[in-house]
C-alpha positions as CSV (number, residue, x, y, z in Angstrom):
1,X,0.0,0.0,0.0
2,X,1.5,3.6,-1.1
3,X,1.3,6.6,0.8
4,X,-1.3,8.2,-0.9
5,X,-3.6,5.0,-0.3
6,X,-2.6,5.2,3.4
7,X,-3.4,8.2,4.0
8,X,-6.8,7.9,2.0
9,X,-7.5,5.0,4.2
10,X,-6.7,6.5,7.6
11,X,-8.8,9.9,6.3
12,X,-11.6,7.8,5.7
13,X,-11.2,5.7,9.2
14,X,-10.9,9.0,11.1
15,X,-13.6,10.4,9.4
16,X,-16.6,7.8,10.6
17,X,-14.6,8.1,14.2
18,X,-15.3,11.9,14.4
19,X,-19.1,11.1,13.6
20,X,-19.2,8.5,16.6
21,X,-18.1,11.2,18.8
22,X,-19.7,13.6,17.5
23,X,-22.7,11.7,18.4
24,X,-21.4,11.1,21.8
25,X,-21.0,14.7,22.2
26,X,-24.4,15.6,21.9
27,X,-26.0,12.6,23.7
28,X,-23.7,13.5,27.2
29,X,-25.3,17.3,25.9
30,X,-28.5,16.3,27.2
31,X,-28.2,13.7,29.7
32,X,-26.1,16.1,31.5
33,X,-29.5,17.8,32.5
34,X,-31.1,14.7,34.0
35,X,-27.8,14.4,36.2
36,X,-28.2,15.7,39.7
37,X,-25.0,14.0,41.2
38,X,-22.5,16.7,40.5
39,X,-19.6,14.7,40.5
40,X,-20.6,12.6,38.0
41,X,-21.7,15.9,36.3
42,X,-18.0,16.5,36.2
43,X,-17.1,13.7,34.3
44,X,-19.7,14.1,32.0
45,X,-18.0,17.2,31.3
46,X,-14.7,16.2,31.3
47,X,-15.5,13.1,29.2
48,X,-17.2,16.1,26.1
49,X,-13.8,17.3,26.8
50,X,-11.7,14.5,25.8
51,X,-14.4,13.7,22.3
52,X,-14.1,17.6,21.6
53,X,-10.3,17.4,21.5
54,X,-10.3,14.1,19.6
55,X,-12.6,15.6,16.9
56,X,-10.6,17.8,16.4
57,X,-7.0,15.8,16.3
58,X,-8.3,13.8,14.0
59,X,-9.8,16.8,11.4
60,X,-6.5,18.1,11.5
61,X,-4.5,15.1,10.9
62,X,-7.2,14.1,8.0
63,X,-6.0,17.7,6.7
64,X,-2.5,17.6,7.0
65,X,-2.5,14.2,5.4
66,X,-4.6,15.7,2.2
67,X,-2.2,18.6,2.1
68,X,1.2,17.7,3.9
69,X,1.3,21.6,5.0
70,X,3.2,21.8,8.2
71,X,2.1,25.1,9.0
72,X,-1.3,23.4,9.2
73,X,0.1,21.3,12.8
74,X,1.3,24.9,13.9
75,X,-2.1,26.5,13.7
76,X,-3.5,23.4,15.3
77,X,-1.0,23.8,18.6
78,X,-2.3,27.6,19.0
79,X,-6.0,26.6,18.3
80,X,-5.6,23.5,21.3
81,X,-3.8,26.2,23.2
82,X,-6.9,29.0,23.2
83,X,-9.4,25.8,23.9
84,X,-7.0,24.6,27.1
85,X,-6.5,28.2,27.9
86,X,-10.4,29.0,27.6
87,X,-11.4,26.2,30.0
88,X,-9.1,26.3,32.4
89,X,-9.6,30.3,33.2
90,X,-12.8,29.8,32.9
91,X,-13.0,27.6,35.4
92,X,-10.4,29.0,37.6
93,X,-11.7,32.5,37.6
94,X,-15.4,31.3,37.9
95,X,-16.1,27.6,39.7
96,X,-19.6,28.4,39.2
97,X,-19.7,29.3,35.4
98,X,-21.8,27.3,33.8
99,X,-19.8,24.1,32.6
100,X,-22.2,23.1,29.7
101,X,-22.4,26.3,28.3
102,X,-18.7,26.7,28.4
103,X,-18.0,23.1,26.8
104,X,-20.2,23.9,24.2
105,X,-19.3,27.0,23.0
106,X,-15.7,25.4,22.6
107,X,-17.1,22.5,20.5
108,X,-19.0,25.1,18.1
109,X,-15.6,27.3,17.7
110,X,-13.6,24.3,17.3
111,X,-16.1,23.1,14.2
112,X,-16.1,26.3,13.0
113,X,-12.0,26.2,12.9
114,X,-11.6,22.9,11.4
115,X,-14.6,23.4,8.3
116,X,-12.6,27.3,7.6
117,X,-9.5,26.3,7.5
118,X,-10.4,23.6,5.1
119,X,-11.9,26.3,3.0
120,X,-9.4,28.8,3.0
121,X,-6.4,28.9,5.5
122,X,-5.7,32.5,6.0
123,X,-9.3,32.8,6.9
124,X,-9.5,30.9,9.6
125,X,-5.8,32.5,11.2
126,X,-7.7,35.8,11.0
127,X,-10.9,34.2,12.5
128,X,-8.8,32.3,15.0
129,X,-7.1,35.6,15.7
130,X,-10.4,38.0,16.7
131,X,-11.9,34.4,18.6
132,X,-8.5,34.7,20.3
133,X,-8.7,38.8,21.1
134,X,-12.4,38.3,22.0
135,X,-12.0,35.4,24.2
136,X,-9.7,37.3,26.2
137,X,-12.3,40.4,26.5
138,X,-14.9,38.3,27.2
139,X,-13.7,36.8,30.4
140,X,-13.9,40.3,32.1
141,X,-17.5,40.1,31.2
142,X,-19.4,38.2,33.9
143,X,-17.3,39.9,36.2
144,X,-19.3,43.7,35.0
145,X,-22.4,41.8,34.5
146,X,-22.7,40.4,38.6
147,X,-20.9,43.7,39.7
148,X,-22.1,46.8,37.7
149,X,-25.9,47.5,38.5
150,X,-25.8,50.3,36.3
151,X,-26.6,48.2,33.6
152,X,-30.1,47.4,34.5
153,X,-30.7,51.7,34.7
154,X,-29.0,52.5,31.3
155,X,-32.5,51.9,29.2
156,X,-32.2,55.2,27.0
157,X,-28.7,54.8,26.6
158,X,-29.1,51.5,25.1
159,X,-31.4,53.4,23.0
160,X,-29.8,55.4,21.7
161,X,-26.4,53.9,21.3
162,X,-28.2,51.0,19.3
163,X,-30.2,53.4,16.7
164,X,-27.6,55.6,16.3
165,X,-24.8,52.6,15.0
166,X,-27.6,51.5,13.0
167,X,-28.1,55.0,11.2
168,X,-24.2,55.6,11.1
169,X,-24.1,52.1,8.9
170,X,-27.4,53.1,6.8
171,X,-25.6,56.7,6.0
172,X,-21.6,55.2,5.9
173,X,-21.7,51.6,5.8
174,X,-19.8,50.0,2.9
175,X,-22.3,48.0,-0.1
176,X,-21.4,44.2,0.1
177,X,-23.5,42.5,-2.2
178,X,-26.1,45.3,-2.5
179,X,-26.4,45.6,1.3
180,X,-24.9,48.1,3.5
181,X,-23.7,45.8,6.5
182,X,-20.1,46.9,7.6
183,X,-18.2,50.3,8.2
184,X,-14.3,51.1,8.9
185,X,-12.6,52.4,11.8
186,X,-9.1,52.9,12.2
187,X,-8.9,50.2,9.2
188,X,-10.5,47.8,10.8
189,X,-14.1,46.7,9.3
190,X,-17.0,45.7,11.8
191,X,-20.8,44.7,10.8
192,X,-22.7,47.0,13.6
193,X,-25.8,45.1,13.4
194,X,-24.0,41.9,15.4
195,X,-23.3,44.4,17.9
196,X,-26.4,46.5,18.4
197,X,-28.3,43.0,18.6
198,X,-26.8,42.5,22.5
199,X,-27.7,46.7,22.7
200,X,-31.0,46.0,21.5
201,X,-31.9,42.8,23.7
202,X,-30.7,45.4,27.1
203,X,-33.2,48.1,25.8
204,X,-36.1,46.4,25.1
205,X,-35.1,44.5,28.8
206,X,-35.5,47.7,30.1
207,X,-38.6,49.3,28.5
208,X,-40.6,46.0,29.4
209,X,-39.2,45.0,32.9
210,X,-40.5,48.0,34.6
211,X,-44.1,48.0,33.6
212,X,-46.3,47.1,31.2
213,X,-48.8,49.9,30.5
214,X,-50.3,50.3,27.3
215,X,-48.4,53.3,26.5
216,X,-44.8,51.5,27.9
217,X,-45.9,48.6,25.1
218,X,-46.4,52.0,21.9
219,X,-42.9,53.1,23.3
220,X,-40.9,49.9,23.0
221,X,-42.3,48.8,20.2
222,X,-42.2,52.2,17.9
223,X,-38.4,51.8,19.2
224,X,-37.9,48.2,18.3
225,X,-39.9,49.0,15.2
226,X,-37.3,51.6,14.2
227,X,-34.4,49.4,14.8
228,X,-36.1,47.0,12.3
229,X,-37.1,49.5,9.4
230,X,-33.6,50.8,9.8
231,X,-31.8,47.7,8.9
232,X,-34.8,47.2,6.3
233,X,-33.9,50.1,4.4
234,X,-29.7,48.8,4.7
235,X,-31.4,45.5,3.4
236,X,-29.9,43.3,6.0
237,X,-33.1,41.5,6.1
238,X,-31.7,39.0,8.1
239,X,-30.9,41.1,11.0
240,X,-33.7,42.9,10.7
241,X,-36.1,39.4,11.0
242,X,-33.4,38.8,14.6
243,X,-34.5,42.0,15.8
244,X,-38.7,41.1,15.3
245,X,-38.4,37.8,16.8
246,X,-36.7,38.7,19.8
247,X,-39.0,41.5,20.3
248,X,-41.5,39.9,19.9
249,X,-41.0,36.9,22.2
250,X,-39.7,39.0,25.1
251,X,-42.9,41.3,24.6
252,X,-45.0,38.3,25.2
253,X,-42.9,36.9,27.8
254,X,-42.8,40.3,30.1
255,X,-46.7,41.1,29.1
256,X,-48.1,37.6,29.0
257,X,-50.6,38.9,26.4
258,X,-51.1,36.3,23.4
259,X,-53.5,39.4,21.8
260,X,-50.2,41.5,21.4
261,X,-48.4,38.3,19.7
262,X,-50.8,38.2,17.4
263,X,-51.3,42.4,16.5
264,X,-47.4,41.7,15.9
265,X,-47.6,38.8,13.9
266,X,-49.9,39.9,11.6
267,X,-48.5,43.4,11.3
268,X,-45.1,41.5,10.5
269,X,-47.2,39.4,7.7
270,X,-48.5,42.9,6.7
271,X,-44.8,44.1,6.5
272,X,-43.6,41.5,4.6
273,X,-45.9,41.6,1.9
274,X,-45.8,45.6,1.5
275,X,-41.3,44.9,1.4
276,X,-42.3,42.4,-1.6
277,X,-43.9,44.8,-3.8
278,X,-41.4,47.7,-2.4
279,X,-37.8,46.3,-2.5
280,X,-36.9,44.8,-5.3
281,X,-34.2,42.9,-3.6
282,X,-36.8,40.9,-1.6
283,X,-38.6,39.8,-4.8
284,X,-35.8,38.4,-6.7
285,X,-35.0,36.0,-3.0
286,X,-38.3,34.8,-2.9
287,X,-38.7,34.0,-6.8
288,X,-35.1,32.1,-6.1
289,X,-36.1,30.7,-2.9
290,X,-39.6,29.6,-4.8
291,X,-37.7,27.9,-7.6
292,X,-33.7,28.5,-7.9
293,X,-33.4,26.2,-11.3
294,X,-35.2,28.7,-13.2
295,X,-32.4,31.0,-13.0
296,X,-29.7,28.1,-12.4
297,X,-26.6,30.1,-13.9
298,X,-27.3,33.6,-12.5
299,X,-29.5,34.7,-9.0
300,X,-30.5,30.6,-8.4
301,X,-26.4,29.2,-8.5
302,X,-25.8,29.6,-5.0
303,X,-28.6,27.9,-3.5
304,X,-28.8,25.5,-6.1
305,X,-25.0,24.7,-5.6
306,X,-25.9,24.4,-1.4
307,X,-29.0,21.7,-2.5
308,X,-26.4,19.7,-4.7
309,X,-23.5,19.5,-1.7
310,X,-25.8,18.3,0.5
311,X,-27.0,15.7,-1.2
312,X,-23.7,14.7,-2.1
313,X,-22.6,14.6,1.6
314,X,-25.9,11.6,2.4
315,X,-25.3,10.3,6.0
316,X,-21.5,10.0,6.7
317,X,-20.2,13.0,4.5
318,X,-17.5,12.9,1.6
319,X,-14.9,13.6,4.2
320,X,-12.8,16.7,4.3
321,X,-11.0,17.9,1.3
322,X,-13.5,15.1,-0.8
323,X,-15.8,17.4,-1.8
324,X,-16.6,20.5,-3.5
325,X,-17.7,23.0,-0.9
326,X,-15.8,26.0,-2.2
327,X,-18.5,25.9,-5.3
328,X,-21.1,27.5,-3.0
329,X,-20.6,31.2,-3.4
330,X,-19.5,32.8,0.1
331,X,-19.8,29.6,1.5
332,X,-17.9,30.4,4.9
333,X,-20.0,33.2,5.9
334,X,-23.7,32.0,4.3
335,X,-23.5,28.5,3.9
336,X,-21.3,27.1,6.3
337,X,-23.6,24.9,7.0
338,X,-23.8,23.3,3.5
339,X,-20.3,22.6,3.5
340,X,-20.2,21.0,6.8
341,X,-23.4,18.5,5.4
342,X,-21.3,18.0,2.4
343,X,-17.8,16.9,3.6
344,X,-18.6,15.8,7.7
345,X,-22.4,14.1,6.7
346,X,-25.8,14.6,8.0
347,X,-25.4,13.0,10.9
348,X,-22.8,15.5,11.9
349,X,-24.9,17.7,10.8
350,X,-27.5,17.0,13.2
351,X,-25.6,16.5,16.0
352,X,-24.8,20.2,15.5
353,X,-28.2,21.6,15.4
354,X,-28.9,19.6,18.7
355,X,-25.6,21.2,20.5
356,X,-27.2,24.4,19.4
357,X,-30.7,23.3,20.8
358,X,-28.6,22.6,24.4
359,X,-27.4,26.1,24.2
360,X,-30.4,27.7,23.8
361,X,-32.4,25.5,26.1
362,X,-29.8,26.6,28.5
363,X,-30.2,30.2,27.9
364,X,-34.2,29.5,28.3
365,X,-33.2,27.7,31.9
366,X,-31.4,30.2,33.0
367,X,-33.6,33.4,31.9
368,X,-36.8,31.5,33.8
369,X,-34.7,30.9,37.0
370,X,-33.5,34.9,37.3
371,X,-35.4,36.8,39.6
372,X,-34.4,40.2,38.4
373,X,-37.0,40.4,35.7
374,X,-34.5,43.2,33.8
375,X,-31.9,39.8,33.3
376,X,-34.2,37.3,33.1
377,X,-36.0,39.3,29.8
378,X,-32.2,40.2,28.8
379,X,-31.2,36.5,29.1
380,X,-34.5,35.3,26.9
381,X,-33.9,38.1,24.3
382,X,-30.2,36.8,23.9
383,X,-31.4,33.0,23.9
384,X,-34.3,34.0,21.1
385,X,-31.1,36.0,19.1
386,X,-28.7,32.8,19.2
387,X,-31.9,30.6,18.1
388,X,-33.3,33.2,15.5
389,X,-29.8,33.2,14.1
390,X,-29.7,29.5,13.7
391,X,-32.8,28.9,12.4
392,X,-32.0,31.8,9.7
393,X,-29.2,30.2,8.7
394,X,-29.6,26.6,8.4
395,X,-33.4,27.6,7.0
396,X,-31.7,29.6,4.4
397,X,-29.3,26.5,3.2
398,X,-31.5,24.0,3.1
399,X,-34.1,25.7,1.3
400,X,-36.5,25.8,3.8
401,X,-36.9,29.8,3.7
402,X,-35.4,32.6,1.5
403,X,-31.8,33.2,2.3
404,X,-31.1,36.1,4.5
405,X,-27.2,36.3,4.2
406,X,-26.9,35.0,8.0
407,X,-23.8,33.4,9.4
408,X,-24.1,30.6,11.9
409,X,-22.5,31.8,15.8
410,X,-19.3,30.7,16.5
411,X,-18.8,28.7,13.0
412,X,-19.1,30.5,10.0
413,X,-16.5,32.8,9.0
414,X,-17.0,36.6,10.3
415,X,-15.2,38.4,12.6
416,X,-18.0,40.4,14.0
417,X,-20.5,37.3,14.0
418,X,-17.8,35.8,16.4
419,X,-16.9,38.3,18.5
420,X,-20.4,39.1,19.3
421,X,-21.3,35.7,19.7
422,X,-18.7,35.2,22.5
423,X,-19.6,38.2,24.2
424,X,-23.2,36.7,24.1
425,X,-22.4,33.5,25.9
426,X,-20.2,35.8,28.4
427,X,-23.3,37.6,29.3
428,X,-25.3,34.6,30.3
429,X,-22.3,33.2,32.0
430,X,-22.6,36.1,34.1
431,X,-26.8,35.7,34.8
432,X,-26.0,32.4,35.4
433,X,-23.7,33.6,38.2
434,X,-26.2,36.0,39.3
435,X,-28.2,33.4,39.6
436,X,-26.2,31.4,41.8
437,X,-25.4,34.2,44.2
438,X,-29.0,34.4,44.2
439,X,-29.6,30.8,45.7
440,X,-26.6,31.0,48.1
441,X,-28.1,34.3,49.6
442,X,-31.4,32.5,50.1
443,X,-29.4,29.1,51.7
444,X,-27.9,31.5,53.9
445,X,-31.2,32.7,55.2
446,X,-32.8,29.6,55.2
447,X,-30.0,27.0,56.6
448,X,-28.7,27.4,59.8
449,X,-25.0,27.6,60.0
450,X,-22.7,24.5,60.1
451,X,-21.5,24.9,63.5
452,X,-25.5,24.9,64.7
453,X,-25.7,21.2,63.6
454,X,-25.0,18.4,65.0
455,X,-22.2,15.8,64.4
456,X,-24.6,13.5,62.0
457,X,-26.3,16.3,60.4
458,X,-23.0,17.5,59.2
459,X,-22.0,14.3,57.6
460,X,-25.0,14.1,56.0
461,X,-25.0,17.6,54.4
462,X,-21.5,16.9,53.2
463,X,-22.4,13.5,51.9
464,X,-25.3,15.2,49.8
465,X,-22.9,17.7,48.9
466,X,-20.6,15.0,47.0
């Protein structure tokens, strides 16, 4: 057997091993919920640990053996570095961050690394670089979130910081493919809208979570309406649907008023159909969504390109470097997804949707458990972004909806996209924390001190403990 066949064969063998643990992955995702002893939470933990890192040893190896670039082990040293580097602070600086969310954010960024650099390797060092920079912010931030107070009075400010970006892009945002998403500062390009959607989710917390008066209700919405007409007229319709969902979830979450859902629901139907007829961009994405072959070789190619990789990935993927991702137009920022059906399979696939269902199901868990109805609303809004975003996206490559140009968190390629990402799952971190201090404060009120018990009730406080 040559090399080349070697090396086919070992690609091919490591390939079917990263689905099995991929699948393992998820499956501890979930029955880390049901799991009330918390050592054995621990290893739970530990044990994603040890499948994350695999998967991605053995992605690297597949794509140093398909390309023999040894520059390609150097990048994989730094990127085990970051993910070593991100648990253990993590953990050090707060034992009671939230372990799951932690993990999982890691395994999403790790994908994301492996599936860019296989589409373009200077990509993914400039990708790796601002996860790197952000990272390194981020763990600052459930520090301000438990400590600054502030935050929950700065309503207007949110306000106006968020509509203000948003009419700074509309007037001096560069056009990417006929949208006006990103603008430079000090040479540095940034998409505002992944930004002003963590502004936005604080300043509707703060309209709703102090009452809910009819006139309150006119207020934030004629607020979140203008966010949403803003990035309407910048025709980053995909931002723009974020910014309706979340509103409209956390307006029936603070209000409780399913008539309200509806009056927004069928104003957004009312909306959407006016924006057809108006914008001629919006047409020509829901004649291609409606039948892409009709225009195969012009507006239909990059969806139709998206449909043909993932059937050509079936079950267990091409494998990396077997396949033809890099056909679909802008396929690291719009169609990651696609690619990673294509080359890693559908099962992958799957089992990446469900790590995002964890996350979000752990954003929903922690919102409902927060007491502070200004975090609890801020923890739902940023749970109903990350899931708004997801759905956009993956809707959007498999045909399921018109394509709204959004990336996935954490895997597609897009600095801003990432950076804000992180800074989301910082946030909660820091709720989550909130919400511990919360149940200590009310231990301490309710359980007498250790050196009130007895001998026996002491050991069996500590055995309940472990």
């Amino acid at each position: 057997m040559n090399l080349t066949n070697l090396a086919g064969t070992v690609s091919k063998a490591a390939q079917y091993v990263i689905i099995v643990l991929a699948v393992i992955y998820t499956i501890q995702s979930y029955t880390v919920f049901a799991q009330r002893n918390r050592v054995e939470r621990e290893h739970i933990f530990l044990r994603q640990n040890v499948s994350m890192f695999a998967i991605h040893f053995l992605a690297y190896l597949i794509m140093y053996l398909n390309t023999m670039r040894f520059d390609l082990l150097l990048f994989y040293g730094a990127q085990v570095l970051f993910l070593l580097f991100t648990l253990v602070l993590y953990r050090n600086l707060y034992p009671r961050a939230s372990r799951s969310l932690i993990n999982n954010m890691c395994i999403l960024l790790t994908i994301g690394f492996i599936m860019i650099t296989r589409l373009s390797y200077d990509q993914s060092v400039k990708q790796f670089e601002i996860a790197a920079a952000g990272m390194a912010f981020a763990l600052v931030i459930p520090l301000i979130v438990r400590k600054l107070l502030v935050l929950t009075k700065m309503t207007w400010g949110y306000v106006f910081v968020g509509i203000g970006l948003l009419a700074l892009v509309l007037i001096a945002a560069n056009v990417t493919n006929g949208a006006k998403l990103s603008i430079n500062v000090a040479g540095f390009s940034f998409q505002a809208s992944e930004f002003v959607k963590i502004i936005f989710v604080f300043a509707m917390a703060g309209l709703l979570s102090t009452e809910h008066s009819f006139r309150r209700v006119v207020i934030a919405t004629v607020l979140a309406a203008a966010h949403v007409l803003i990035l309407v007229i910048s025709t980053d319709l995909g931002s723009a649907l974020i910014f309706f969902v979340t509103y409209m979830v956390m307006l029936f979450v603070a209000t409780r008023n399913p008539f309200l859902s509806l009056i927004g629901i069928l104003a957004f139907c009312a909306a959407a159909v006016a924006a057809y007829f108006l914008f001629a961009h919006i047409r020509v994405r829901v004649q291609i969504w409606a039948d892409p072959f009709a225009d195969y070789a012009g507006s239909g190619y990059q969806i139709c390109q998206s449909l043909f990789a993932i059937a050509a990935g079936g079950w267990f993927g091409t494998g990396l470097y077997n396949g033809s991702p890099g056909a679909i137009p802008y396929v690291a920022q719009d169609f990651m997804f696609s690619a990673i059906l294509e080359e890693m399979g559908g099962i992958f696939g799957i089992c990446l949707i469900l790590i995002c269902m964890a996350v979000f199901i752990m954003f929903v868990n922690i919102a409902m458990k927060l007491g502070n109805r200004f975090y609890r609303l801020a923890a739902l809004g940023i749970g109903t972004t990350y899931a708004s975003q997801i759905f956009l996206t993956i809707g959007g490559g498999t045909k399921l909806i018109p394509m709204t140009g959004v990336t996935l968190p954490l895997v597609s390629y897009g600095g801003s996209s990432v950076l804000s990402t992180i800074i989301m799952f910082a946030i909660v971190q820091g709720l989550y924390m909130l919400r511990s201090d919360e149940v200590r404060q009310s231990s301490a009120q309710q359980v007498r001190p250790e050196e009130e018990l007895t001998p026996q009730e002491v050991y069996i406080d500590r055995r309940n403990e472990r």
